[in-house]
C-alpha positions as CSV (number, residue, x, y, z in Angstrom):
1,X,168.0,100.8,75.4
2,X,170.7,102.4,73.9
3,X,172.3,105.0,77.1
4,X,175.3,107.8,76.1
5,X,178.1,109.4,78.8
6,X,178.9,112.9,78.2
7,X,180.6,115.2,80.2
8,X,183.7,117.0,81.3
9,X,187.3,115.6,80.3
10,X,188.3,113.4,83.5
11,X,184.9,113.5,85.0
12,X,185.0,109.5,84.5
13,X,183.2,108.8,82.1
14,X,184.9,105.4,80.3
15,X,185.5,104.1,83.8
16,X,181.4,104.3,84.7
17,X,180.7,103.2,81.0
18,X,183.0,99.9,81.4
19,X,181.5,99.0,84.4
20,X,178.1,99.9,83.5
21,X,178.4,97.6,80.3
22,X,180.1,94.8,82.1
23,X,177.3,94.8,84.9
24,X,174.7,94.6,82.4
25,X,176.4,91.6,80.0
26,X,176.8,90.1,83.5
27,X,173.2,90.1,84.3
28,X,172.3,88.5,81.2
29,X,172.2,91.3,78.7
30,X,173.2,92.1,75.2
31,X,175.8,94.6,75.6
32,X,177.0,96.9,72.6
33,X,179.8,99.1,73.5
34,X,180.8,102.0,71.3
35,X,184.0,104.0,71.7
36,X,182.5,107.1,70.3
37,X,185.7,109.1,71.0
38,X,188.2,109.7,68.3
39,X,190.8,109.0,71.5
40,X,189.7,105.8,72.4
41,X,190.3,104.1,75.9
42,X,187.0,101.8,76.2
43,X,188.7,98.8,75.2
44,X,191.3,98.5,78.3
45,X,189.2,99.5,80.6
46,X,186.7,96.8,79.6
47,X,189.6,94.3,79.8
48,X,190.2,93.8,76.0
49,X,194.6,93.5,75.6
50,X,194.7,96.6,73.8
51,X,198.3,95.7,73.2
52,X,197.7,92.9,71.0
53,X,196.7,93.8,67.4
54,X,194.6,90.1,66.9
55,X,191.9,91.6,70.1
56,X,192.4,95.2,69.8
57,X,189.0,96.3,67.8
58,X,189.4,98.1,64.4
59,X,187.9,101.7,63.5
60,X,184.2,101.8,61.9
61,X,185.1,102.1,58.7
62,X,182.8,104.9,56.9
63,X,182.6,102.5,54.0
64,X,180.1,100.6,56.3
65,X,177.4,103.8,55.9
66,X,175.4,104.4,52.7
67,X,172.7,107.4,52.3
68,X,169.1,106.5,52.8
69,X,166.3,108.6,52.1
70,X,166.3,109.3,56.0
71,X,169.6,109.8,56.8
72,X,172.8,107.3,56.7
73,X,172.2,103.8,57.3
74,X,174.5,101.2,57.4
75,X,174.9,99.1,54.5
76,X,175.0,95.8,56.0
77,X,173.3,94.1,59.3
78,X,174.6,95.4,63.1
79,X,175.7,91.4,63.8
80,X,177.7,91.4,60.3
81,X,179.3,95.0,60.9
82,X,180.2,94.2,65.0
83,X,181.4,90.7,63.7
84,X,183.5,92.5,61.2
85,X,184.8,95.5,63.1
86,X,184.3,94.7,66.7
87,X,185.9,93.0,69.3
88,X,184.5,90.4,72.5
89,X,185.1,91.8,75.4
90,X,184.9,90.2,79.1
91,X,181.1,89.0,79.7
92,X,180.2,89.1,76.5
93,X,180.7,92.6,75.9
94,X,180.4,93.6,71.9
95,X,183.1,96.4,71.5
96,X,183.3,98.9,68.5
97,X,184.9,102.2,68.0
98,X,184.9,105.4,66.1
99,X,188.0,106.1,63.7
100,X,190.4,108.0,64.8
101,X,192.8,110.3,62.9
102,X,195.6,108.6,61.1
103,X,198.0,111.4,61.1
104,X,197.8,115.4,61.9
105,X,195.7,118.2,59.7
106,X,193.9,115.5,58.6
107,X,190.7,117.5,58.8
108,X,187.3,117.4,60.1
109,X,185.8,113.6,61.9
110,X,182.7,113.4,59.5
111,X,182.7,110.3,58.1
112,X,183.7,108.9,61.3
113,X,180.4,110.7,63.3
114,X,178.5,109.8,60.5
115,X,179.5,106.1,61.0
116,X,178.7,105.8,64.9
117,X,175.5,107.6,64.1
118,X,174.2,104.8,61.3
119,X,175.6,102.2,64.0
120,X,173.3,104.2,66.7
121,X,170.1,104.1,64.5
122,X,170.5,100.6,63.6
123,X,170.8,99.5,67.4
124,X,167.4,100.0,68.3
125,X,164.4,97.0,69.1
126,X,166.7,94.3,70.7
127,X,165.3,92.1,72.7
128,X,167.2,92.4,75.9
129,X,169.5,94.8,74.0
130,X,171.7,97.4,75.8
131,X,173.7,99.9,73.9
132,X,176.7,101.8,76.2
133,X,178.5,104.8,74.2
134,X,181.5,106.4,75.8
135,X,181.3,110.0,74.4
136,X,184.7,112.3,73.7
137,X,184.9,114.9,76.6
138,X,182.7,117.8,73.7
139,X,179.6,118.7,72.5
140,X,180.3,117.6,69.0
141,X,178.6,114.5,69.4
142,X,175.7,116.6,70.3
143,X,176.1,120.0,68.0
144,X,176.6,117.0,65.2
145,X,173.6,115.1,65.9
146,X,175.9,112.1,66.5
147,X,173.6,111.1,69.4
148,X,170.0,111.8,68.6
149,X,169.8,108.3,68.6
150,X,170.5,107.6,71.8
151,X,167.7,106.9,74.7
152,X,169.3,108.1,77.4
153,X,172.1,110.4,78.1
154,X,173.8,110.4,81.8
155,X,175.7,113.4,81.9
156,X,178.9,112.3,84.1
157,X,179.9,115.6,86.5
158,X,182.4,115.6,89.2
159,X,181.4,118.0,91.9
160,X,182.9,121.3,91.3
161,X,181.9,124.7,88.8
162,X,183.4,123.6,86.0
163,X,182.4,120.1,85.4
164,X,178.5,121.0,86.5
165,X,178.7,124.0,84.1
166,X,179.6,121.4,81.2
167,X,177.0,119.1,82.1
168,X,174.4,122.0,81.8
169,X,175.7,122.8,79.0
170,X,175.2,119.8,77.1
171,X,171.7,119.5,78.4
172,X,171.0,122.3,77.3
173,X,171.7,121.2,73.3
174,X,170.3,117.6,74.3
175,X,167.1,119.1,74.7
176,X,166.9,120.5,71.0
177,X,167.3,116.5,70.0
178,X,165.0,113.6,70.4
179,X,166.7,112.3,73.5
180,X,163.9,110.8,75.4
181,X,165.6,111.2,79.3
182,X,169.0,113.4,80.0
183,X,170.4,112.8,83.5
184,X,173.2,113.5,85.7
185,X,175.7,110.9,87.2
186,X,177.3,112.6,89.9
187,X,181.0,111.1,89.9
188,X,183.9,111.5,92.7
189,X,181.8,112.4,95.5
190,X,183.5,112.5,98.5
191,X,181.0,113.2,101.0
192,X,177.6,115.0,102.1
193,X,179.1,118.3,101.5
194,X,179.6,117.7,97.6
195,X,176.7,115.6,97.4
196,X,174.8,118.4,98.8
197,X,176.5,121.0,95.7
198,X,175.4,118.5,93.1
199,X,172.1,118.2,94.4
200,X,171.4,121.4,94.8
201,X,173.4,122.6,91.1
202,X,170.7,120.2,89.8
203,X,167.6,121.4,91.2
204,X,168.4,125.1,90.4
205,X,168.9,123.8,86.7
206,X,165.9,121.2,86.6
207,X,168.2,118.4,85.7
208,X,167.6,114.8,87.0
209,X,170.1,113.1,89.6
210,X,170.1,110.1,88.9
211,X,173.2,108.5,90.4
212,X,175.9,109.3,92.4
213,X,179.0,107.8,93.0
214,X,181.0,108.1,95.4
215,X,185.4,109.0,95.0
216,X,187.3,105.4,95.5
217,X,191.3,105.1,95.3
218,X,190.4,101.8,94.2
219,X,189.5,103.5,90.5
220,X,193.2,104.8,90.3
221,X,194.9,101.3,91.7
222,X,192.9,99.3,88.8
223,X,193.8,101.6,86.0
224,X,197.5,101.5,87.2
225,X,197.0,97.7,86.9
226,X,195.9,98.0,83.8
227,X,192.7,95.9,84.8
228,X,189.1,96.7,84.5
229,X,187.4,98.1,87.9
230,X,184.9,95.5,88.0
231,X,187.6,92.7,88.2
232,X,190.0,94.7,90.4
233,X,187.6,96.3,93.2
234,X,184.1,94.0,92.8
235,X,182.6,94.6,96.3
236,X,184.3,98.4,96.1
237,X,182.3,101.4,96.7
238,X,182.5,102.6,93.3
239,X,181.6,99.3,91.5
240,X,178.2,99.3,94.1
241,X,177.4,102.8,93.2
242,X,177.3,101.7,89.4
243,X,174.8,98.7,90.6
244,X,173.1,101.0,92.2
245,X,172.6,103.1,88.4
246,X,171.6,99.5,86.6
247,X,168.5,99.0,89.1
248,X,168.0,103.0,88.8
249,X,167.2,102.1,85.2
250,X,164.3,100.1,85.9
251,X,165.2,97.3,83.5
252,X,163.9,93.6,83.5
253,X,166.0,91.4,86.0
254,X,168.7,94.2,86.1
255,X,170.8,94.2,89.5
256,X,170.2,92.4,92.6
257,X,170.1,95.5,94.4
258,X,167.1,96.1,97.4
259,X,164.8,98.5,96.5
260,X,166.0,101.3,99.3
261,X,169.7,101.6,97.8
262,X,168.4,102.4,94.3
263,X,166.0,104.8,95.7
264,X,169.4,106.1,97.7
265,X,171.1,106.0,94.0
266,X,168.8,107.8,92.0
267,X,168.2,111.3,94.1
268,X,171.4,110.9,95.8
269,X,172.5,112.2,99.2
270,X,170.5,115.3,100.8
């Protein structure tokens, strides 16, 4: 399954894809991790030492991508390009990223859209395969077509106009690609009262709720730390709430969590 986060600049996003990727690696899966923004931030908060250049990963380059009679492809196998490119992160985790710009009025990110998009494509029939991509805080990735390869996109919203106004937004262009489920992760809840907006903002828009999470201080003491939530706050609220999204998945062997909290995690509080 390969599963996109989109949303709102700070809605949390990377933090929820970090943990979400590390969770799955952790039970057993073949985690994938794309950086797909052109500001990338994945890598710490997976636990990769971003500050030394032999782990840091490297930029796809677009020299991996040749034209194919459907589309771009990449040239060579996803195991030679992640060995190549990539990074190991903590449990396992594969990481890659999107290029970024190397200096200003450098132009358009093409190549480097077209790049994540061949990686994307490629990524499909794993077995026991799980694809996490960390989307830049616009609709590019969407208005490009960067994502139609994507199974799933959770739409990350914090519970306020603006960031539920985005997420509708970019379900609204998700629905004119062949993503096959769009749903909302409600993000930095902090009690009934937003879980109640959320849930509600959903319903009136006929968007699917399929997480929420709740607001934890424990989030801003492990990014401070420079270490990755799910080694800094384990048994925290936020780290359970992400559990509670892997069993919402309904995946093989995915999450020892009892049945009633990922019913509680999919439709959220009402």
């Amino acid at each position: 399954m390969r599963i996109a986060l989109a949303g709102k600049g700070g809605a949390g996003k990377t933090t929820i894809a970090a943990t979400l990727a590390r969770l799955l690696a952790s039970d057993g899966f073949d985690v994938v991790a794309i950086d797909a923004d052109s500001n990338p931030n994945l890598a710490s908060a997976l636990g990769v030492a971003t500050d030394d250049a032999n782990q840091a990963p490297h930029a796809l380059p677009s020299s991996i991508v040749s034209r194919r009679l459907d589309g771009p492809g990449l040239k060579d196998g996803v195991d030679a390009v992640l060995a190549a490119h990539g990074v190991v992160a903590p449990d396992g985790v594969r990481l890659a990223h999107m290029g970024m710009p190397a200096h200003a009025d450098e132009g358009c990110m093409c190549a480097a859209h077209a790049t994540v998009s061949s990686l994307l494509a490629d990524l499909g029939d794993r077995p026991r395969g799980m694809t996490i991509v960390d989307m830049e805080a616009s609709p590019e990735h969407l208005s490009r077509g960067t994502a139609r390869h994507v199974d799933l996109l959770l739409l990350v919203a914090e519970p306020y106009y603006r960031a539920l106004e985005t997420a509708r937004r970019l379900a609204a262009l998700a629905a004119q690609l062949p993503i096959a489920r769009v749903a909302v992760v409600a993000n930095k809840v902090r009690g009934e009262a937003d879980g109640e907006v959320i849930t509600a903002f959903c319903e009136r828009h006929d968007l699917e709720l399929l997480a929420v999470v709740p607001w934890g201080e424990e989030v801003l003491d492990a990014d401070a730390a420079r270490q990755p939530l799910v080694e800094a706050a384990a048994s925290g609220p936020v780290v359970a709430a992400v559990r509670r999204l892997v069993a919402a998945l309904g995946l093989p062997d995915a999450g020892a969590v009892p049945q009633a909290d990922a019913i509680a995690g999919r439709h959220g509080p009402r």
